[in-house]
MARVEX-745736 format. One record per residue: residue number from 1; z, x, y negated of N, C-alpha, C, O in turn. Coordinates in nm, 2 decimals, m for minus. Last residue first. Layout:
REM MARVEX-745736
@pos:NUM | nc3:Z | nc1:X | nc2:Y | cac3:Z | cac1:X | cac2:Y | cc3:Z | cc1:X | cc2:Y | oc3:Z | oc1:X | oc2:Y
...
//
This chain:
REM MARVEX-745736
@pos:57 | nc3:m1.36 | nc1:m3.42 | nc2:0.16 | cac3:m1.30 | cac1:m3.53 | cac2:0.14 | cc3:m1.42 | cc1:m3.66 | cc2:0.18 | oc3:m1.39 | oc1:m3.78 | oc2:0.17
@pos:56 | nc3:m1.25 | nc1:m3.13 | nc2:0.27 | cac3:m1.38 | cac1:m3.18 | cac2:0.25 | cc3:m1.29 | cc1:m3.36 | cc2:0.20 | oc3:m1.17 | oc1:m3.38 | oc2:0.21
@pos:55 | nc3:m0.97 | nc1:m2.91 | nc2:0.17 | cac3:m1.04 | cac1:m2.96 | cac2:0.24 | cc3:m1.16 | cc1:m3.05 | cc2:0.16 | oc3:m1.18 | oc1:m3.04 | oc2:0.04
@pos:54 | nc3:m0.75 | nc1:m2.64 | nc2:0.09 | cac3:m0.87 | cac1:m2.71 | cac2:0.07 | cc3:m0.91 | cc1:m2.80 | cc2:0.17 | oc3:m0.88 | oc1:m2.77 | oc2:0.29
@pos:53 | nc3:m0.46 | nc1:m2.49 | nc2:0.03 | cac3:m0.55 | cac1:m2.53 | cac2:0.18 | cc3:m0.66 | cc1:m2.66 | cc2:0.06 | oc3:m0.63 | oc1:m2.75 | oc2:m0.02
@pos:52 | nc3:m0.31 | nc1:m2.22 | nc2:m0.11 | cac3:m0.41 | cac1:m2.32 | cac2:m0.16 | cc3:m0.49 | cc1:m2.38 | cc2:m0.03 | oc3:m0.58 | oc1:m2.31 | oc2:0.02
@pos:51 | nc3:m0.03 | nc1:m1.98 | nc2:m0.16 | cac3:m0.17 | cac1:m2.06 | cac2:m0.10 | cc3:m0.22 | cc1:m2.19 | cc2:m0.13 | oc3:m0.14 | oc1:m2.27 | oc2:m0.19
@pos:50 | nc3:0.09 | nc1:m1.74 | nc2:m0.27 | cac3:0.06 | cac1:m1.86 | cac2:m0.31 | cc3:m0.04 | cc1:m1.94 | cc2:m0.23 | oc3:m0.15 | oc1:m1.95 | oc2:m0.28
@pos:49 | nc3:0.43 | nc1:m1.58 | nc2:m0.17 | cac3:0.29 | cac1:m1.57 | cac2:m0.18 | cc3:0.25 | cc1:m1.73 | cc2:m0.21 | oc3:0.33 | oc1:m1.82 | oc2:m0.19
@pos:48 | nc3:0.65 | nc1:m1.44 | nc2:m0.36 | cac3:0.63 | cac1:m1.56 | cac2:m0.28 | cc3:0.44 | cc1:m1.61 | cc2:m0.29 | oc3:0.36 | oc1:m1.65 | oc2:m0.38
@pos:47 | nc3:0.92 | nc1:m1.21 | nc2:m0.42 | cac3:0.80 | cac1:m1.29 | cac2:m0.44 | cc3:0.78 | cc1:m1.40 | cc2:m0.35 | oc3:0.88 | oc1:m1.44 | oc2:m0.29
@pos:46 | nc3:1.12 | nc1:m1.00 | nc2:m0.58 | cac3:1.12 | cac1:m1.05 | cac2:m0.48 | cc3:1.01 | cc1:m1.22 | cc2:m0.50 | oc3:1.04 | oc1:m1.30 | oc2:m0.59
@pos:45 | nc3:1.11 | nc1:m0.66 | nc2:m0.61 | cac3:1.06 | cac1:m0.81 | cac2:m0.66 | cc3:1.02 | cc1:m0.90 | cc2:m0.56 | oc3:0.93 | oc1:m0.89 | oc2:m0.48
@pos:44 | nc3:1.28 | nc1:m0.33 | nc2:m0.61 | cac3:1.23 | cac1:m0.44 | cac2:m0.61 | cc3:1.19 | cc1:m0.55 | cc2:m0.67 | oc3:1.23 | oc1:m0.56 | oc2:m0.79
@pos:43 | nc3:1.51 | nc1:m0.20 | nc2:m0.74 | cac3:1.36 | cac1:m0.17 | cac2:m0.82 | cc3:1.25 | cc1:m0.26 | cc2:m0.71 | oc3:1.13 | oc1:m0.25 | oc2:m0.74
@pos:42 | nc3:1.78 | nc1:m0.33 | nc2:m0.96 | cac3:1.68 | cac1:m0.31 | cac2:m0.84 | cc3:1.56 | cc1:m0.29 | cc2:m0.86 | oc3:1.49 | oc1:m0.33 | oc2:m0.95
@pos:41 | nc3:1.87 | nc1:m0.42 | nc2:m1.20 | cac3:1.92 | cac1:m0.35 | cac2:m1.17 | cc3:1.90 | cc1:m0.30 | cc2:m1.02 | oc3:1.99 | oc1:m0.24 | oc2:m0.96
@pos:40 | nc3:1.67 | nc1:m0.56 | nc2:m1.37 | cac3:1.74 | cac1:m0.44 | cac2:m1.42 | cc3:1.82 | cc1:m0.33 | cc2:m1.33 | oc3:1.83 | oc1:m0.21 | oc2:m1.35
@pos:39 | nc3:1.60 | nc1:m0.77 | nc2:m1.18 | cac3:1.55 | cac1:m0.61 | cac2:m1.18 | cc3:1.56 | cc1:m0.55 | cc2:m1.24 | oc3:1.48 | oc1:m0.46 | oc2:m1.24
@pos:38 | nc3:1.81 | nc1:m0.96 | nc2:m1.22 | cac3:1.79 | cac1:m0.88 | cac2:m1.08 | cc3:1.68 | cc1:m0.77 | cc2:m1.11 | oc3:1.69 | oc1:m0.68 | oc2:m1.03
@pos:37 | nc3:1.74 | nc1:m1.01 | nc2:m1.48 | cac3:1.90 | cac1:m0.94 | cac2:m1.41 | cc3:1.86 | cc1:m0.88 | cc2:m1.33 | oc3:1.87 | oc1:m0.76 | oc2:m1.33
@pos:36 | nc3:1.55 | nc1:m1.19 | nc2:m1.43 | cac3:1.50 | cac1:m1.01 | cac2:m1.52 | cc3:1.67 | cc1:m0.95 | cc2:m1.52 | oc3:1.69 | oc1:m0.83 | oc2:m1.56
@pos:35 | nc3:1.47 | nc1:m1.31 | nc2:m1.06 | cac3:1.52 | cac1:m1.29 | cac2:m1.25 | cc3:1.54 | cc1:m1.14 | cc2:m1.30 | oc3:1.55 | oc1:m1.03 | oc2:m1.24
@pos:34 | nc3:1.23 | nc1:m1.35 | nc2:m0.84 | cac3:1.34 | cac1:m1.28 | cac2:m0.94 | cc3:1.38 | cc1:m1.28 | cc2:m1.07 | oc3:1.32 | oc1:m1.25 | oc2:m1.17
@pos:33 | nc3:0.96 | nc1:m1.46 | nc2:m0.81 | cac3:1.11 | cac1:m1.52 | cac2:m0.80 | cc3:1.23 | cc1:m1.47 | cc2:m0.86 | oc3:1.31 | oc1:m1.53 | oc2:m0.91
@pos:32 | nc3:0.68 | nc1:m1.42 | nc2:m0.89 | cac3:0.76 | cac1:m1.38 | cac2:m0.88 | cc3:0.90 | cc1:m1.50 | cc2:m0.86 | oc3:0.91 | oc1:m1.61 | oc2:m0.92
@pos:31 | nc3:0.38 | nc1:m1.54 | nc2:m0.67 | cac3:0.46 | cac1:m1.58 | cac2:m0.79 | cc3:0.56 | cc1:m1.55 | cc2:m0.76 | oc3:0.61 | oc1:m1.59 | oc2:m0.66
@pos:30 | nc3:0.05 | nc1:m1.42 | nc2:m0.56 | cac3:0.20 | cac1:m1.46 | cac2:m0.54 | cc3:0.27 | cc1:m1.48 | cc2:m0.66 | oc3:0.22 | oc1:m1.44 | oc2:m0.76
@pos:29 | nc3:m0.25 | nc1:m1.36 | nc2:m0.42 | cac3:m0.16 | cac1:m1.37 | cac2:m0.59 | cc3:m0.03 | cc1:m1.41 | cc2:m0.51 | oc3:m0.03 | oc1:m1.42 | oc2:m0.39
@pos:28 | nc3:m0.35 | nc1:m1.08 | nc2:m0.24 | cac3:m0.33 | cac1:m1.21 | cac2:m0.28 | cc3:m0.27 | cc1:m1.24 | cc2:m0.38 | oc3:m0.23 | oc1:m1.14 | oc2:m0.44
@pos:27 | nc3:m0.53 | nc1:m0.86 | nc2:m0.05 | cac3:m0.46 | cac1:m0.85 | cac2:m0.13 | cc3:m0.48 | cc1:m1.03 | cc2:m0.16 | oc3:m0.58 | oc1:m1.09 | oc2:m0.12
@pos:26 | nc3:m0.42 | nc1:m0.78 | nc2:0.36 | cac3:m0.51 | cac1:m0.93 | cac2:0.23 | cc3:m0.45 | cc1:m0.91 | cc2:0.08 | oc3:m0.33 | oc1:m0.93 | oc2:0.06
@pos:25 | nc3:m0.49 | nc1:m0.55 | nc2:0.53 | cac3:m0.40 | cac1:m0.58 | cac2:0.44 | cc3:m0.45 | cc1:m0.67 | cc2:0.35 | oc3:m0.53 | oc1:m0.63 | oc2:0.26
@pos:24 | nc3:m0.53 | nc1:m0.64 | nc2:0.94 | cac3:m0.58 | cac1:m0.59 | cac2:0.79 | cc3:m0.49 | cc1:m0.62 | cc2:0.70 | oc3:m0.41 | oc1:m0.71 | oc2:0.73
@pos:23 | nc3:m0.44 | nc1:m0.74 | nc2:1.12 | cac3:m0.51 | cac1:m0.64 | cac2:1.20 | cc3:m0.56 | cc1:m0.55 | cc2:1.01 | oc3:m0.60 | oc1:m0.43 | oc2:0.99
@pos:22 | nc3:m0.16 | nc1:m0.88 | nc2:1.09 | cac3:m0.18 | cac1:m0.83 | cac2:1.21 | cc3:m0.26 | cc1:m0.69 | cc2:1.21 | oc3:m0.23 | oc1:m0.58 | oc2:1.26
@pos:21 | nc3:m0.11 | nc1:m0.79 | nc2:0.75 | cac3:m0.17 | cac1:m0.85 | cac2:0.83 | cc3:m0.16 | cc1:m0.80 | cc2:0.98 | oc3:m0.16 | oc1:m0.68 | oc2:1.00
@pos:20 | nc3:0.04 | nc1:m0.79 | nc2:0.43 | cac3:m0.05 | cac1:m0.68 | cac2:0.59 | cc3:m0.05 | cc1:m0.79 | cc2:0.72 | oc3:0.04 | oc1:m0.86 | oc2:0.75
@pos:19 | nc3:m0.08 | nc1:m0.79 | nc2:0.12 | cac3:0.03 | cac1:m0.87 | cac2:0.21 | cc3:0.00 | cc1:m0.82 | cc2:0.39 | oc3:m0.11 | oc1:m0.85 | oc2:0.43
@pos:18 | nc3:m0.06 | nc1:m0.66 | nc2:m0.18 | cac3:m0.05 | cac1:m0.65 | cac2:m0.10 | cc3:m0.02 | cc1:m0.69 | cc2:0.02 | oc3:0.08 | oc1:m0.63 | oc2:0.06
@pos:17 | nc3:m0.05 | nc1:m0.94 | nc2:m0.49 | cac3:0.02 | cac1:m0.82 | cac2:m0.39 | cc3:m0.03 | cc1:m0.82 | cc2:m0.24 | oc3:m0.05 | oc1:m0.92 | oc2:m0.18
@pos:16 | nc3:m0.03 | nc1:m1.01 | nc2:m0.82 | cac3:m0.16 | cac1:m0.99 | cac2:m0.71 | cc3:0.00 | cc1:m0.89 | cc2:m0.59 | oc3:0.09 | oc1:m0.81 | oc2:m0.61
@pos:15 | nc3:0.11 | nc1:m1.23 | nc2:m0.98 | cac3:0.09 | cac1:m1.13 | cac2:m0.94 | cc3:0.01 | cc1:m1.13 | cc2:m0.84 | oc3:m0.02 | oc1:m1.23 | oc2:m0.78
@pos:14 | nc3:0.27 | nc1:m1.51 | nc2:m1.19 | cac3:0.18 | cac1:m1.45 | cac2:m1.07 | cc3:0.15 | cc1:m1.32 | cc2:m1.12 | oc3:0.14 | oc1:m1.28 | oc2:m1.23
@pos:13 | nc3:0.60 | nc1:m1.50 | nc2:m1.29 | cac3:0.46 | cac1:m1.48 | cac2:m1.34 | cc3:0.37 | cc1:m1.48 | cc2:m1.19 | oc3:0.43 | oc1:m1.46 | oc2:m1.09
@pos:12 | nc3:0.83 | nc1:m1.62 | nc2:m1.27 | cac3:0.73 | cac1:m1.70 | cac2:m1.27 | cc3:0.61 | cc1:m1.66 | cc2:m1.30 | oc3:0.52 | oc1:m1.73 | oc2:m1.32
@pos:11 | nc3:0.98 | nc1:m1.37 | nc2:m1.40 | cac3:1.03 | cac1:m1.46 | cac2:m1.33 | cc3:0.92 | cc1:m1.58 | cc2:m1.38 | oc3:0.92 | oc1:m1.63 | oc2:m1.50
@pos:10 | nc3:0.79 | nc1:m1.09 | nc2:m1.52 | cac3:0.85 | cac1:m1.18 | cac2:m1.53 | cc3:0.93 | cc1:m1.30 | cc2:m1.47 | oc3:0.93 | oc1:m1.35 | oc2:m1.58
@pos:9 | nc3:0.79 | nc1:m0.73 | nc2:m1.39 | cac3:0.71 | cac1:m0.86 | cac2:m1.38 | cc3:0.82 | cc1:m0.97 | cc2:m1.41 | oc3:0.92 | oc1:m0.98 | oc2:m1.34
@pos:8 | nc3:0.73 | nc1:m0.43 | nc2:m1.55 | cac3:0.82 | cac1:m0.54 | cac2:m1.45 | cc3:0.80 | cc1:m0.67 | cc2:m1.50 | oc3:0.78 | oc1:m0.71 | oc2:m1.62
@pos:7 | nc3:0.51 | nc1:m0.21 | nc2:m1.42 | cac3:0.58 | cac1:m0.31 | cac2:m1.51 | cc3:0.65 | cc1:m0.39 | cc2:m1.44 | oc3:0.65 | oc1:m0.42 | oc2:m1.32
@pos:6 | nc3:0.35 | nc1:0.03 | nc2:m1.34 | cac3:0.52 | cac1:m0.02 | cac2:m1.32 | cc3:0.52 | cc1:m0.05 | cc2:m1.42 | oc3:0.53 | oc1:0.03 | oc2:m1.52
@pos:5 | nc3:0.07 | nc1:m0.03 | nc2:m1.08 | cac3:0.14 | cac1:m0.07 | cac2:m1.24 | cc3:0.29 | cc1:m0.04 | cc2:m1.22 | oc3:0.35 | oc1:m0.07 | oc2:m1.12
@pos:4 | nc3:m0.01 | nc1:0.00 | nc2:m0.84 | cac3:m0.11 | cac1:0.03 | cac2:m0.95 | cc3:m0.06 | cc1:0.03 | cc2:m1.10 | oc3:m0.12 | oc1:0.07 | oc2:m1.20
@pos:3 | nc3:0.06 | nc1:0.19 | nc2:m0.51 | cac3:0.12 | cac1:0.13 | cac2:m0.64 | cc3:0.01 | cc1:0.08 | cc2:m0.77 | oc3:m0.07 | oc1:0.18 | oc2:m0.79
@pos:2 | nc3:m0.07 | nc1:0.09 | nc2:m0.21 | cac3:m0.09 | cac1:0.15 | cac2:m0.35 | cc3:m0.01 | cc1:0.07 | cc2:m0.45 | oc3:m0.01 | oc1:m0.05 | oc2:m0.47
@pos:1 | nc3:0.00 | nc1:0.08 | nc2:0.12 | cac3:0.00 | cac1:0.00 | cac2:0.00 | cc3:0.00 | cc1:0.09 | cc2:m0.12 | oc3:0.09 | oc1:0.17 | oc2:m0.13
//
């Protein structure tokens, strides 16, 4: 996984991240969860990937 930014990401922002896969790594958006407490004082982020299921109608 490649770093690309150290910023710290807002509580609700989307974000793109790295996610690994059985056989490959899917980059994806996700939306942060952490508050800006919790990464003052951790250098983690704790996320939540976003999906989207479509269908035909």
């Amino acid at each position: 996984m490649e770093r690309l930014a150290t910023v710290t990401p807002q509580p609700g922002s989307v974000v793109v991240v790295d996610f690994p896969g059985a056989v490959v790594v899917k980059r994806r958006p996700a939306v942060v969860l952490s508050t800006t407490t919790y990464h003052t004082q951790r250098p983690d982020v704790s996320s939540s990937n976003l999906m989207g299921i479509c269908c035909k109608l």
